[in-house]
N, C-alpha and C positions, 0 to 999 in steps of 0.2 A: 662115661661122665664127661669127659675131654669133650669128645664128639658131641655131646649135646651142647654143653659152652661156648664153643664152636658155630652152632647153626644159629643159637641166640645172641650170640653178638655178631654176627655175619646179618642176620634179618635188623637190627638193631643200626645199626651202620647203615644197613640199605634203605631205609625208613630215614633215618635224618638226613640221608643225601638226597631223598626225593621230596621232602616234604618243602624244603624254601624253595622249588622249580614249579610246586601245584600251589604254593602258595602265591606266588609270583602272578602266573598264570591267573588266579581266583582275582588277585588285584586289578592285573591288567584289562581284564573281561569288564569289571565292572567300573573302572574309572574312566576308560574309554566312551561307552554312550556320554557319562553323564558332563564330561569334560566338553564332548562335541554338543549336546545337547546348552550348555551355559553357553559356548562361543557364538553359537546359533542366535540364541535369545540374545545376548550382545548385540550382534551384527545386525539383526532386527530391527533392533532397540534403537542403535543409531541410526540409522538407515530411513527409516521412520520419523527421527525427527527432523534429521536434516532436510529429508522432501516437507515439511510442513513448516517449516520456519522461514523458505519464500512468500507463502501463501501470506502469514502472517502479517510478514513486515509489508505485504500491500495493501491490508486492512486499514494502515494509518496512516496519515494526511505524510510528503516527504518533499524531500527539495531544499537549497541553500535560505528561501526567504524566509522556512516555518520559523526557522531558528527567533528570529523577530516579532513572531507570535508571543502575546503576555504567555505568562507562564499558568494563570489563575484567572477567575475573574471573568467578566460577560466577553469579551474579548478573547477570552483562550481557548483551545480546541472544543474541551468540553464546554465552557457556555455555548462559543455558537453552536453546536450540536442539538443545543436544546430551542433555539430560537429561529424561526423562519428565516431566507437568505439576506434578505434588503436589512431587516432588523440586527441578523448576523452580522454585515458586513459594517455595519454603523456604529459595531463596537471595536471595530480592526483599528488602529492609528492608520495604517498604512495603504485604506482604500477611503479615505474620508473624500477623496475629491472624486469618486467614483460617483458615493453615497449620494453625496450633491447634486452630483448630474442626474441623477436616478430621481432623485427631489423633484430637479426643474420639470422631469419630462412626464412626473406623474407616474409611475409605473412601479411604488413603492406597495401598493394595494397589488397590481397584478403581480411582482415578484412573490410577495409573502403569500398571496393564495394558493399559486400556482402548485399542481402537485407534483413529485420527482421529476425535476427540471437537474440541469446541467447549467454553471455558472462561468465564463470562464472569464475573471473579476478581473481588470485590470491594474495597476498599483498607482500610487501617485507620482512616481518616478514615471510611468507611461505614460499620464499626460504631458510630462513634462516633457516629453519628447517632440508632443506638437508645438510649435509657436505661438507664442501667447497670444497675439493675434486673431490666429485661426482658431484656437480652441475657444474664444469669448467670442467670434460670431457663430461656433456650433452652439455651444451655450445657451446662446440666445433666441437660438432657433429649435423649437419645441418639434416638428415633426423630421428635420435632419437629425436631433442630436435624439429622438423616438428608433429612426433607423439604425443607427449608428449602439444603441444599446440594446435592442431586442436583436442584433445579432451576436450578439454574444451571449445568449440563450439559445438549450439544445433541451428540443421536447421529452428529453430523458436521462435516468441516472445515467453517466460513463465511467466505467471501472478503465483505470490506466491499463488492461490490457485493451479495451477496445479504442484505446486511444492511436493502437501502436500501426495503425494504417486502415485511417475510420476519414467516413464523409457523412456528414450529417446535414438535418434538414434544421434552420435558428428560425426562431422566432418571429423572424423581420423576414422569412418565405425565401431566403436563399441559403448556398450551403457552405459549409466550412470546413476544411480538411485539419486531420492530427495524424500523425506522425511521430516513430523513436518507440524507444524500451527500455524496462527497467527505470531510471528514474529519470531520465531524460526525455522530453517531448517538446513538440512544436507546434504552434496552432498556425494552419497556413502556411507554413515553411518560414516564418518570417517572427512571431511571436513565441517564445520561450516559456513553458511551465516554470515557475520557479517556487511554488509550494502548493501540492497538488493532493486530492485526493482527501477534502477538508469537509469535514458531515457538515451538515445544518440540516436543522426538523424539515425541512421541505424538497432537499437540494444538498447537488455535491458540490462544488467549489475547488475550482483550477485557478490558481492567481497565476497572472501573466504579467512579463515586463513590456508589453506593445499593445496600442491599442488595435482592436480590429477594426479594418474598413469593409464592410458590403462591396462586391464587387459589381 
């Protein structure tokens, strides 16, 4: 009788010493995949968004001038969006003396027909750069100030990466170089994007503080 007491508490003993090492074991087996498997899907996860949230933020117009974009209104991103580029630009405050010019030379009909053109708009602080002088006898002259704004017209959409070391063919039959990345560009080495990448129904729209000259 001893001796059987004996082997069943000696088996009994041996049993609760092995059981928390196989249960251990059973845990570790299985929280491993599933631990690695969630880290996984994490890393992914982020990984994934952070490559897509460049793309994104180039989708929409950027630059210190947008800020002076209405906020609402035929004038804000989304009106001009919806409105051809001449008509676009007509509801901007800040290219009204573009608009004008665009008036005198008649080319308010070809801007707004025109299909996926490239705009690159000058602001009214850019003319203001010329001498009042010189900019009221371009003015006045309908086939210089015709040259002078059909080159800043490009026979196509340009996405700011094609901008970042692009030569294109304008409107007025010669070409114009851009330059830079990320949200910095230059048109000609000389003109500054300063809110870019601006939809209208017909046309993108680069506003620049310089105007262009035809070389």
């Amino acid at each position: 009788m001893h001796t059987l007491r004996f082997r069943r508490t000696a088996v009994t003993v041996a049993a609760a010493a092995v059981l928390p090492f196989a249960l251990t074991a059973c845990s570790g087996d299985s929280d491993s995949p599933a631990a690695g498997s969630a880290a996984s899907a994490s890393t992914d996860g982020s990984a994934s968004g952070a490559a897509s949230e460049p793309a994104m933020a180039m989708d929409k117009p950027f630059g210190s001038a947008c800020a002076g974009v209405p906020k609402e209104g035929a004038g804000s991103f989304d009106g001009m969006a919806k409105d051809p580029v001449a008509t676009a630009a007509s509801n901007n405050p800040a290219l009204s003396t573009l608009v004008a010019a665009v008036k005198k030379a008649g080319l308010v009909d070809t801007l707004n027909n025109a299909k996926d053109i490239t705009v690159f708009a000058p602001t009214n602080d850019a003319f203001a750069k010329i001498p009042k002088a010189d900019l009221d006898k371009v003015l006045a002259d309908k086939a210089t100030l015709t040259k002078i704004l059909t080159y800043h017209v490009v026979g196509q959409k340009l996405t700011p990466q094609q901008l970042e070391n692009g030569s294109y063919d304008t409107l007025e039959k010669t070409k114009l170089t851009t330059s830079g990345s990320g949200e910095s560009y230059k048109v000609n080495d000389t003109s500054n994007v300063v809110c870019g990448n601006v939809p209208t129904a017909n046309a993108t729209v680069y506003i620049v503080d310089t105007v262009l000259m035809p070389k």
